[in-house]
C-alpha positions as CSV (number, residue, x, y, z in Angstrom):
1,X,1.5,91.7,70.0
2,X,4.5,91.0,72.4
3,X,4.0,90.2,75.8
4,X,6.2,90.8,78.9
5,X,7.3,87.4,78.8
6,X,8.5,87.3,75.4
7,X,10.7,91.0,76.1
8,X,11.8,89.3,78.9
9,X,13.4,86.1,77.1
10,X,14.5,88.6,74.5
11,X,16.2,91.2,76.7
12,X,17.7,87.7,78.7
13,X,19.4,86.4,75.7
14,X,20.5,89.9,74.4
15,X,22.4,90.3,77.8
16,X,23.7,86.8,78.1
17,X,24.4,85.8,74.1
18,X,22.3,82.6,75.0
19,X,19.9,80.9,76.8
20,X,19.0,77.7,77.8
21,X,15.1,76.8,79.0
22,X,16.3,75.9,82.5
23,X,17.9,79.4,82.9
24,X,15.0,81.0,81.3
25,X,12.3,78.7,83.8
26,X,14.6,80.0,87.2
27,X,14.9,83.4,85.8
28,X,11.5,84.8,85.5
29,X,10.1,82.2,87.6
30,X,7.6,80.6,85.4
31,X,6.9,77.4,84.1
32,X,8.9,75.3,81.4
33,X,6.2,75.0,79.4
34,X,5.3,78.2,79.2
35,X,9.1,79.1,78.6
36,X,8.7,75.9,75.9
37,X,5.2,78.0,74.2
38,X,7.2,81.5,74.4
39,X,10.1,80.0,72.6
40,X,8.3,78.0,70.2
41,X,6.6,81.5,69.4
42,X,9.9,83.1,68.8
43,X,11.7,80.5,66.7
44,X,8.5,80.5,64.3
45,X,8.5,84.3,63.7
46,X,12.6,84.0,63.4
47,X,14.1,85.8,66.5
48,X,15.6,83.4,67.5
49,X,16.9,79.9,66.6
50,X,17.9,76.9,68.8
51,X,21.1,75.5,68.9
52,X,22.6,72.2,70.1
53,X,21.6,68.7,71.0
54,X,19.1,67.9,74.0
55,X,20.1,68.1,76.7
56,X,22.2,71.3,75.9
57,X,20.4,73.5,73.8
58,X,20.6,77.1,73.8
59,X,18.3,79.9,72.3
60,X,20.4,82.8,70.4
61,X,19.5,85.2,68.1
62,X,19.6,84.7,64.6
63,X,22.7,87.9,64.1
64,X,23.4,90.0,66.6
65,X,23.2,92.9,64.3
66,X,19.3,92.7,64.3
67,X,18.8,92.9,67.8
68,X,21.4,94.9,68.8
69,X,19.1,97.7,70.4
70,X,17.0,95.1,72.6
């Protein structure tokens, strides 16, 4: 099940190439964590994967081949 949150974040990143949790948080105007549990959610199922060292870490996809149609 996706949620409008999660095709949000996905359709963000897909437009921008990355994404960091601050840009994500003033964005869609909703909390870090629940940015934080959304991402979490996504790394786990592979969409995405986190790159960087705190406190610069960005969300991309894995290849942009995959999502190319988001």
């Amino acid at each position: 099940m996706t949620t409008d949150t999660r095709d949000r974040i996905l359709k963000y990143i897909s437009y921008h190439g990355q994404a960091r949790v601050h840009d994500l948080v003033r964005e869609l105007s909703i909390s870090s964590v629940a940015v934080h549990k959304q991402l979490n959610k996504l790394l786990k199922d592979g969409l995405l994967k986190r790159e960087g060292k705190p406190p610069l870490v960005f969300y991309i996809f894995p290849s942009k081949e995959k999502f190319s149609s988001i």
